[in-house]
Structures are given as C-alpha cells and as structure tokens.
KEKE-3310 file (N, C-alpha, C; in steps of 0.2 Angstrom, whole numbers, plus 5000, padded with zeros to 4 digits):
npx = (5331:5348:5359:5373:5386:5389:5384:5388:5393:5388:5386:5398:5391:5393:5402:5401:5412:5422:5430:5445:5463:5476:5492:5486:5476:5483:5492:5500:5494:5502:5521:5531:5538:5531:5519:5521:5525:5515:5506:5511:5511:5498:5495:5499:5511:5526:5529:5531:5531:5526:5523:5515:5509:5496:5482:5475:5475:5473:5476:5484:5493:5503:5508:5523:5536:5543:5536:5521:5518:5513:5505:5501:5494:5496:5487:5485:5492:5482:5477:5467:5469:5459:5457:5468:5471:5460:5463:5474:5467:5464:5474:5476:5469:5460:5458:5460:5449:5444:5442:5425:5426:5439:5436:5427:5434:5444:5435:5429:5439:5443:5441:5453:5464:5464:5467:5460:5447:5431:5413:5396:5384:5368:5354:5340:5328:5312:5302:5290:5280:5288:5298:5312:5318:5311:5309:5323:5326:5314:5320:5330:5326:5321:5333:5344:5346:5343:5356:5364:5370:5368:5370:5356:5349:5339:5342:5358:5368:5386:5393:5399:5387:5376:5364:5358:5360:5355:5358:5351:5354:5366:5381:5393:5408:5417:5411:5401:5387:5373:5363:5347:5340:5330:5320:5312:5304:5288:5274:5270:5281:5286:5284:5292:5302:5308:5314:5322:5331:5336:5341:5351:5360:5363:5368:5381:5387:5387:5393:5405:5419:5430:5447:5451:5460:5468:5470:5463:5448:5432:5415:5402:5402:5401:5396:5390:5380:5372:5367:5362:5352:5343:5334:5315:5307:5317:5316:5308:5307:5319:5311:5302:5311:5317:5304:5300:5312:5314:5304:5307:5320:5316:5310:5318:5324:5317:5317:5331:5330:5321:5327:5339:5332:5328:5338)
npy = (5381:5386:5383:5371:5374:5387:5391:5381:5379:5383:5398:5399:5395:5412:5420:5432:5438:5449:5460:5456:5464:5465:5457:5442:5430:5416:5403:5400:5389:5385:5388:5399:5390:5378:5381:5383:5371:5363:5369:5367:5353:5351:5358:5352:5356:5369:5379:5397:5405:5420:5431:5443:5457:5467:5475:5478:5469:5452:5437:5434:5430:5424:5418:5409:5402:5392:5391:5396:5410:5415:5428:5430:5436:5438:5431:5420:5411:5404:5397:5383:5366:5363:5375:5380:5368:5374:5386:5381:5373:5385:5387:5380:5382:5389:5400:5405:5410:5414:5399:5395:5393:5399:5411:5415:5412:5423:5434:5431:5433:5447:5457:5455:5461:5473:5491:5497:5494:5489:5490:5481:5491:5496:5486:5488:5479:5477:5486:5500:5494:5482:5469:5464:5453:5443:5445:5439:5428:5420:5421:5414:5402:5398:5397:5396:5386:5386:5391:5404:5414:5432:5447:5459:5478:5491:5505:5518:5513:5516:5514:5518:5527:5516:5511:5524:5532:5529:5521:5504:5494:5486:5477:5475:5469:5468:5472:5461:5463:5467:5480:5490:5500:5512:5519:5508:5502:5504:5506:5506:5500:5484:5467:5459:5467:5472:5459:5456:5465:5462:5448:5450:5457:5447:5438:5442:5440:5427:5423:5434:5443:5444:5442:5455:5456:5466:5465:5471:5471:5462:5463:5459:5448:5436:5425:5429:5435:5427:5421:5429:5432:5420:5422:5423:5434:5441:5450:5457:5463:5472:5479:5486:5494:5502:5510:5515:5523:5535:5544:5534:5540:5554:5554:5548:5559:5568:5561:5562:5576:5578:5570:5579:5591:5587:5584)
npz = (5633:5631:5616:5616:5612:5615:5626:5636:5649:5666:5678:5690:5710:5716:5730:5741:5748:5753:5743:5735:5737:5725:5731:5724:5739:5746:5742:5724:5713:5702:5696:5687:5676:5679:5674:5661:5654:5660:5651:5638:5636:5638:5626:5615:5609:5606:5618:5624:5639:5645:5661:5666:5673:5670:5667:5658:5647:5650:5643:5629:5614:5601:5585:5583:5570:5576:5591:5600:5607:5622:5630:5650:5659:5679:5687:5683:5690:5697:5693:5693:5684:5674:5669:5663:5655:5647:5642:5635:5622:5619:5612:5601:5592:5576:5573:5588:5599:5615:5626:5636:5649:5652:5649:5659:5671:5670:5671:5683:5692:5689:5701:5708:5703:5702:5706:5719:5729:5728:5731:5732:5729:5738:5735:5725:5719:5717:5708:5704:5694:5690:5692:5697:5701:5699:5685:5681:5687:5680:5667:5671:5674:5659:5650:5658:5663:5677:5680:5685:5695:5699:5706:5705:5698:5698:5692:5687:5675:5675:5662:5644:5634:5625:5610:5605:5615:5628:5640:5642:5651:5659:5663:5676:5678:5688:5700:5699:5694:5688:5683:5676:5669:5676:5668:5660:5670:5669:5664:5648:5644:5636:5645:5639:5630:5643:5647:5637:5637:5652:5649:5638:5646:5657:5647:5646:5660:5656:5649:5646:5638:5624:5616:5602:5589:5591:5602:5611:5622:5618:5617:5610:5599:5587:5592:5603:5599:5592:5605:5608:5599:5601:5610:5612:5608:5601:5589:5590:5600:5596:5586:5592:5602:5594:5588:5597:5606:5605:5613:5627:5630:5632:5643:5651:5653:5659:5672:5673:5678:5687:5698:5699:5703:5715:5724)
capx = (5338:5350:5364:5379:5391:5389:5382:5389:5395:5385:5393:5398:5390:5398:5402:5399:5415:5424:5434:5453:5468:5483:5492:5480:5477:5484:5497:5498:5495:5510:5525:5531:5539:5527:5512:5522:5527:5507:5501:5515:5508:5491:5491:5503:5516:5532:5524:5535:5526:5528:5519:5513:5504:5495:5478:5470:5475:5474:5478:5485:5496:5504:5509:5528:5537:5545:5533:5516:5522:5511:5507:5496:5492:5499:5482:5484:5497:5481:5470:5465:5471:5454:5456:5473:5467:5455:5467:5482:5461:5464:5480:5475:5462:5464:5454:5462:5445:5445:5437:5421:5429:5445:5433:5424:5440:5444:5428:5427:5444:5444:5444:5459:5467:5462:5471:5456:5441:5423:5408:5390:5378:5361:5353:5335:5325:5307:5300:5284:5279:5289:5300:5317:5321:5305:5311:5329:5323:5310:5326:5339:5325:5320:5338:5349:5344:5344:5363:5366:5368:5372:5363:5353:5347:5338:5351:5361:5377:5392:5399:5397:5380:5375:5356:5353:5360:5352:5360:5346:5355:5375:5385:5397:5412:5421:5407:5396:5380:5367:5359:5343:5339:5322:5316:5310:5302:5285:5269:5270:5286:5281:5289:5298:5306:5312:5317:5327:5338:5340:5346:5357:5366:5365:5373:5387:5389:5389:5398:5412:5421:5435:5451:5450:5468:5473:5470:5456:5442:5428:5409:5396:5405:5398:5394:5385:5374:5369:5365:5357:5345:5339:5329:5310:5305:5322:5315:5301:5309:5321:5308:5298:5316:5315:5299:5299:5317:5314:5299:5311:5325:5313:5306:5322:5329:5312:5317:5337:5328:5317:5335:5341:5327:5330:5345)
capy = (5381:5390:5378:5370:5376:5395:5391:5374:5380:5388:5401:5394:5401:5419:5423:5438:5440:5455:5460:5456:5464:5463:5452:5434:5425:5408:5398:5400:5384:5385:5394:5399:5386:5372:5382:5382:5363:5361:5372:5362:5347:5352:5361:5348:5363:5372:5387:5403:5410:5427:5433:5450:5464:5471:5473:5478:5463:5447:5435:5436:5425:5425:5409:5411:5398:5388:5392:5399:5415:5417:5432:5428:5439:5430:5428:5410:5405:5402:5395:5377:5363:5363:5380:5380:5364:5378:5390:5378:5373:5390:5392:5374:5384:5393:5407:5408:5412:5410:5394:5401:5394:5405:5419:5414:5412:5428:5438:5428:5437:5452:5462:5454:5465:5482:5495:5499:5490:5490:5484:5480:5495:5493:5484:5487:5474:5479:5492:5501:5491:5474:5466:5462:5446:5440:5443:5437:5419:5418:5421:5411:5395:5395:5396:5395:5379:5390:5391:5407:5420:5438:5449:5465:5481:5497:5509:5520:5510:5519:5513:5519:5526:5514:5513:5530:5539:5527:5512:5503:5488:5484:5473:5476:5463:5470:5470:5455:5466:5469:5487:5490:5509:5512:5521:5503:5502:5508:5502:5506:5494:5478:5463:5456:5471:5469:5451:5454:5468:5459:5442:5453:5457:5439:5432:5446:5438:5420:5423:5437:5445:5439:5448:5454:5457:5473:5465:5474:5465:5461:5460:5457:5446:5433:5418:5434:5438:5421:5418:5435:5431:5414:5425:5420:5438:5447:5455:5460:5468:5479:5483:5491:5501:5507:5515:5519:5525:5544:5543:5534:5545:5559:5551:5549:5567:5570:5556:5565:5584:5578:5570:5587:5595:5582:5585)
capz = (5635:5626:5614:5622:5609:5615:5635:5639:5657:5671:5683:5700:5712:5719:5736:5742:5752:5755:5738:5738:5730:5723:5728:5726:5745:5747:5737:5719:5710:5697:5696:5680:5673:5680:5671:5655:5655:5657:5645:5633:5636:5635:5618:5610:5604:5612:5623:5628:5641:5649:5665:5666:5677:5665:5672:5654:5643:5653:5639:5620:5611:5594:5584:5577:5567:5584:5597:5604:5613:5627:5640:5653:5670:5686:5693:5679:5691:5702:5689:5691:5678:5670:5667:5659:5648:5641:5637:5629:5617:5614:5608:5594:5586:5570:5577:5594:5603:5622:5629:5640:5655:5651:5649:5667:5675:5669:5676:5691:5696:5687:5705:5709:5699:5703:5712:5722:5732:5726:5736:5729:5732:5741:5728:5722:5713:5718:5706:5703:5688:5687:5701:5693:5704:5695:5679:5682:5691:5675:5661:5672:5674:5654:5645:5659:5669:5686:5682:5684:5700:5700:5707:5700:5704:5695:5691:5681:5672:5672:5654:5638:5633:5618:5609:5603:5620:5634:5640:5646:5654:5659:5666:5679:5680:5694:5704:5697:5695:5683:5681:5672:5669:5678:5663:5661:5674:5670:5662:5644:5643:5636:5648:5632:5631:5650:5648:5631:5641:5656:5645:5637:5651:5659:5643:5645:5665:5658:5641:5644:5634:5620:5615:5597:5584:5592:5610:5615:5623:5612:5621:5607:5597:5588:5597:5607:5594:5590:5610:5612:5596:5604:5613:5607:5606:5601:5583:5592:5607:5594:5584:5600:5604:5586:5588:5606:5610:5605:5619:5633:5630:5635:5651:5657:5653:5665:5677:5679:5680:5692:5703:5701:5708:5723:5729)
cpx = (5343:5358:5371:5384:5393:5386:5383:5390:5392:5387:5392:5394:5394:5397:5404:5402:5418:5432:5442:5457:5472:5488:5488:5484:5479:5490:5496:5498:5500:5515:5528:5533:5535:5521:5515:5523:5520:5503:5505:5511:5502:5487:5494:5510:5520:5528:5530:5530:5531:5521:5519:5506:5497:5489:5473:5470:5478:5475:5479:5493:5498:5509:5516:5529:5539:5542:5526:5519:5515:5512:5500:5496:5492:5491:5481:5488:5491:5474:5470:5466:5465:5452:5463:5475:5462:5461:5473:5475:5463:5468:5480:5472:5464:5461:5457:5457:5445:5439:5431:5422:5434:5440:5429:5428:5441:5441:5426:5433:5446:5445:5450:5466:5467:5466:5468:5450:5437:5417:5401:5388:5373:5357:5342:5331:5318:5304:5293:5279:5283:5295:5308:5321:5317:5307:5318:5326:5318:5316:5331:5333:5325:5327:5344:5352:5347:5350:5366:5364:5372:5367:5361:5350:5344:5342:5353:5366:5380:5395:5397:5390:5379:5365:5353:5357:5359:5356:5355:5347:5361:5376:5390:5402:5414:5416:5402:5391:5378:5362:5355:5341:5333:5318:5311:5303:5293:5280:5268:5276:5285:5287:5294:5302:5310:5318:5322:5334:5342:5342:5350:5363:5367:5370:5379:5392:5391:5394:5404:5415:5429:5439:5451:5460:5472:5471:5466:5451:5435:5421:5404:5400:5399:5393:5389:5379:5371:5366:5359:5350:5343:5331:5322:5307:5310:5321:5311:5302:5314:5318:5303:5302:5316:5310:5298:5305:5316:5311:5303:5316:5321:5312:5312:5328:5323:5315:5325:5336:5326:5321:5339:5339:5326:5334:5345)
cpy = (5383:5384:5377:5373:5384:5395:5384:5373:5384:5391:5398:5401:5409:5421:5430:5442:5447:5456:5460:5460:5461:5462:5447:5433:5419:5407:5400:5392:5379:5389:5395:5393:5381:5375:5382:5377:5362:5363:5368:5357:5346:5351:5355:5350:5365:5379:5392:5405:5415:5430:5440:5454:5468:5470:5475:5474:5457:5440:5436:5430:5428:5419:5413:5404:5390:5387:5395:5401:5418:5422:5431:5432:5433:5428:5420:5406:5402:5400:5387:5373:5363:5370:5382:5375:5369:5383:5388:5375:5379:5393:5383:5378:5389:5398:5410:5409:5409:5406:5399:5399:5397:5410:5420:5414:5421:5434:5436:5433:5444:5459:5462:5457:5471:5482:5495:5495:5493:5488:5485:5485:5493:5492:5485:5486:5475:5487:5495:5497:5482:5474:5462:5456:5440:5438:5440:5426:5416:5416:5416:5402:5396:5394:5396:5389:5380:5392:5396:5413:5424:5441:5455:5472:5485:5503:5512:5518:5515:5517:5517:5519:5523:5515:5519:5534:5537:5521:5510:5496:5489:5480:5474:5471:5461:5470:5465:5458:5468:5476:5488:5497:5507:5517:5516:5500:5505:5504:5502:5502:5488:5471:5461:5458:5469:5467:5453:5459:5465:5451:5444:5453:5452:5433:5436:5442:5431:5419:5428:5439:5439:5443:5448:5455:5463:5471:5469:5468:5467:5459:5458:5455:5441:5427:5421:5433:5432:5417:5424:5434:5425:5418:5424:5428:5444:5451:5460:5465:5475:5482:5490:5494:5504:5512:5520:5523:5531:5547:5541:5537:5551:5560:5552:5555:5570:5568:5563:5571:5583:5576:5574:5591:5593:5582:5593)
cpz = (5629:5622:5620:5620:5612:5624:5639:5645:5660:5673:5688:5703:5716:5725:5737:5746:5750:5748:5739:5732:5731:5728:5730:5733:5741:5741:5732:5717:5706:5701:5687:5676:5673:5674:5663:5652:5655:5652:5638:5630:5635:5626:5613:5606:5608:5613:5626:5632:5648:5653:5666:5672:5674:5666:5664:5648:5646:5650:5632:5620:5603:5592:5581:5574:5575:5587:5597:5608:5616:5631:5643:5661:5672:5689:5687:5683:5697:5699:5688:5686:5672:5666:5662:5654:5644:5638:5631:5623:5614:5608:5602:5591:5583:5574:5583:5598:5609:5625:5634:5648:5656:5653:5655:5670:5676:5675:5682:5696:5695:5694:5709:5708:5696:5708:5721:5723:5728:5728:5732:5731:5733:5733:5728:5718:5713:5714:5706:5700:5689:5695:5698:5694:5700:5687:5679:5684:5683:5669:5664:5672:5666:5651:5650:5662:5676:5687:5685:5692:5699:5701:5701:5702:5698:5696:5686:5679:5671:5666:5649:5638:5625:5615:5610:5610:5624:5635:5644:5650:5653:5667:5669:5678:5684:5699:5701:5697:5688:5684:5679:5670:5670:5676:5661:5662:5674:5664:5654:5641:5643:5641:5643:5631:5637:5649:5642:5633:5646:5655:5640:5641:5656:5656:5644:5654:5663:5652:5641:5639:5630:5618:5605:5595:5589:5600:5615:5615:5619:5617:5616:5599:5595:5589:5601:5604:5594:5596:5610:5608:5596:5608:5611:5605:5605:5596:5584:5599:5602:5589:5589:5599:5599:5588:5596:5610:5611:5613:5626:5633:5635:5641:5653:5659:5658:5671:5680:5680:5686:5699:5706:5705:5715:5727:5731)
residu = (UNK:UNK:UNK:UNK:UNK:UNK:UNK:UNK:UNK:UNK:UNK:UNK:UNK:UNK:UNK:UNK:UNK:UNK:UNK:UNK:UNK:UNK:UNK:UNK:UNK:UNK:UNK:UNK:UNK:UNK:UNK:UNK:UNK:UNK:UNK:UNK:UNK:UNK:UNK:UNK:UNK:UNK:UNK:UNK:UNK:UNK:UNK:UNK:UNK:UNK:UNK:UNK:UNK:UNK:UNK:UNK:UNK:UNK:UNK:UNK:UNK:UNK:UNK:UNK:UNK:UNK:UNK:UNK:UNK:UNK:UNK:UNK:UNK:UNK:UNK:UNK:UNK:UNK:UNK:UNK:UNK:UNK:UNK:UNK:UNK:UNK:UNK:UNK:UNK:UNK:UNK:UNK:UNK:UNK:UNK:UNK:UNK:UNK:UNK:UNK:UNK:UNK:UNK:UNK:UNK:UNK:UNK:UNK:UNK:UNK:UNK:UNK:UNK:UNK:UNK:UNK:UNK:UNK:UNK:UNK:UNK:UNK:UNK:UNK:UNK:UNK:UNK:UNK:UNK:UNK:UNK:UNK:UNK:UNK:UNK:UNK:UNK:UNK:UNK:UNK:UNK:UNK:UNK:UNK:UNK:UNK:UNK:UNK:UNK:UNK:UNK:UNK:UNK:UNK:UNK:UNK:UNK:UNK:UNK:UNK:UNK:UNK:UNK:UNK:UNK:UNK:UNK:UNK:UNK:UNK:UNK:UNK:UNK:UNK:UNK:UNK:UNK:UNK:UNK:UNK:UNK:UNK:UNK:UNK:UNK:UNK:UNK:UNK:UNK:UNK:UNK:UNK:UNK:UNK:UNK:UNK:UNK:UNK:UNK:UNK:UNK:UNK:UNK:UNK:UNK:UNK:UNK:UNK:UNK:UNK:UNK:UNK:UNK:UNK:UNK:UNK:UNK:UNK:UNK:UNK:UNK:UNK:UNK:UNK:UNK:UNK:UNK:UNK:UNK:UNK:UNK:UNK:UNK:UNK:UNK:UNK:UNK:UNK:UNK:UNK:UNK:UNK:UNK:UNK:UNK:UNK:UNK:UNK:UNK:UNK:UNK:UNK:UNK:UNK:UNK:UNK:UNK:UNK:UNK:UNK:UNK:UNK:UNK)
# end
C-alpha cells in the first residue's frame, strides 16, 4: 500500500451516467456569501472570494496583508462541507498545495465545465499478449486497497507526446479513462514495464493535478514522483525504456503504416 501522506483517500466510485453541462443539476449547496463565511471559519482568516467561469483555472488564491483573496469556479458552490474544509487547509499552508480531496473534487467535475459532451469509447481491455483489466485489478489490489475504478482501454492518447516521442500511457480527466499504447501490448515487453505505466496513469486518476505560481496546472509534481517511485520495480522499468524506446518507437511507426494501409 502506498503511504497515507500522498494516497490517503480512495476515489468514489463513478457513475457512468450520461455527462452533464453547464449549468450544474440540482440545487447549489452555498451561495456566495455562505461559502465565504465557511471557508472564513474554516481557515481561521478573513477570505474575499470571487467566483469565476473560468473553465482553465479552477482554483488560485493570493495572500495580501487583510485577507486570503480567493477565486473559485462555481461548480464550489456544489462542493460538499468536507470539501471546502480541504480547500480553506489549503489556504493555512505555507506552500498552498491543494488538499487531494480538492484535487478529486475537481476531477470528479471537470465535465461540468465543458462546452461540449463527451462519452466513453468502446473500451478494449483484452489484448494479444496481456489483459489490461488483469493488470489494473493486480495494481489497484497491491497499493491501492481495491480503491480505485476507472476504466481502461488500449489506445492512442490525445495529449502531448512525452518519452522520446511515444506516450505510452494517459489519463483522461474529462472522460475518466486510461489509454495504454498497444505498442505494449506485445511479448518482448516485460510486465513490470506494463504495470509501472499503467500505475502511473492510476496515480494521475487518484492524485490529480496542482496549480503551480503562474496558475497552470501541475501533473508530475512532487508528491507524484515520490508515489510513482513506490513502485517496487520503477528503476528497473525506466532503465528497460532507456534501452528499448528507440525499438518501440519503430513498432509503432509500423503499427500507424499498417492503420493507413487499412483504411
């Protein structure tokens, strides 16, 4: 099991309903004033807070002489009291980093807050070689204590290509999904490798991102680092990508010729 200090909360589990926008179903829980009077009372300090639309930084703050000036997207006016006890932790610490129930709150709603819908693709967990439910169910009992669902699929991640050129894992937030590149997939790839990408992209679903100084969100941060190299075979899985990426890059410049030639 992985420490409390960096993985102390499981994710709830996630329903698999039909994504909503803007604006949130049901009642808000605050209104502005109330959530400001709570978060006061919380942190111990006078709190300005200002609510915002702002669908690409969902919390930031700055300490002046007076006050904690707060801005917070409205989807806090429908954030549970235990949730907005984690954020006014946030605003006591020298540091500022956000509680990891803040940062699950966050990710739990993040489609909220989209213009546009987006719905799970048909998921394929069954590969030639390895079985990715198998390995997921194996990572989520040793260090997560079964706490954790999302699903997974073999796939090509839209984000940033990082590691030389290939991403060979990503995390979705907006749709809850895990990707693996099914260059992977394939019998010279040792499981440990596997397993040390897809608990990468498990700690990014149960740990979330943080906002740095310039209010960009921050993923491999490092509270990250220090969960990700728990892992009992993580020196040994990025010495393997050291010697072996040149080789997988290859395959999978095969693999998208061959996609080409299929359509």
């Amino acid at each position: 099991m992985l420490g409390t200090s960096d993985l102390a909360m499981v994710s709830s589990v996630r329903s698999r309903q039909e994504q909503l926008a803007l604006p949130f179903g049901g009642t808000p829980l605050w209104d502005g004033a109330a959530l400001e009077q709570a978060l006061e009372r919380e942190a111990a300090r006078p709190v300005r807070l200002s609510l915002t639309d702002n669908r690409s930084v969902l919390l930031s703050f700055r300490r002046t002489e007076g006050a904690v000036r707060l801005r917070l997207h409205r989807m806090f006016l429908h954030a549970p009291l235990s949730v907005v006890a984690a954020v006014a932790r946030g605003l006591r610490r020298k540091r500022g980093r956000a509680d990891v129930e803040v940062r699950r709150f966050m990710n739990e709603n993040l489609h909220r807050v989209r213009k546009t819908e987006r719905r799970l693709p048909p998921l394929l967990t069954s590969g030639s070689c390895y079985d990715l439910v198998r390995v997921f169910e194996s990572l989520n009992g040793r260090f997560f204590g079964n706490g954790l669902e999302v699903p997974l699929t073999w796939g090509r991640g839209g984000g940033q290509a990082r590691r030389g050129g290939l991403t060979f894992g990503s995390y979705d937030p907006i749709l809850d999904l895990i990707r693996i590149h099914p260059v992977l997939d394939r019998r010279e790839v040792p499981l440990y490798f596997l397993e040390s990408v897809v608990y990468h992209e498990m700690l990014h679903h149960h740990l979330g991102g943080v906002p740095d100084r310039a209010r960009r969100t921050v993923y491999h941060y490092l509270a990250f680092r220090a969960a990700e190299a728990r892992y009992p075979w993580h020196k040994q899985a990025l010495a393997w990508e050291k010697e072996n990426l040149s080789h997988l890059l290859r395959v999978s410049r095969e693999m998208d010729e061959r996609r080409k030639e299929e359509r």
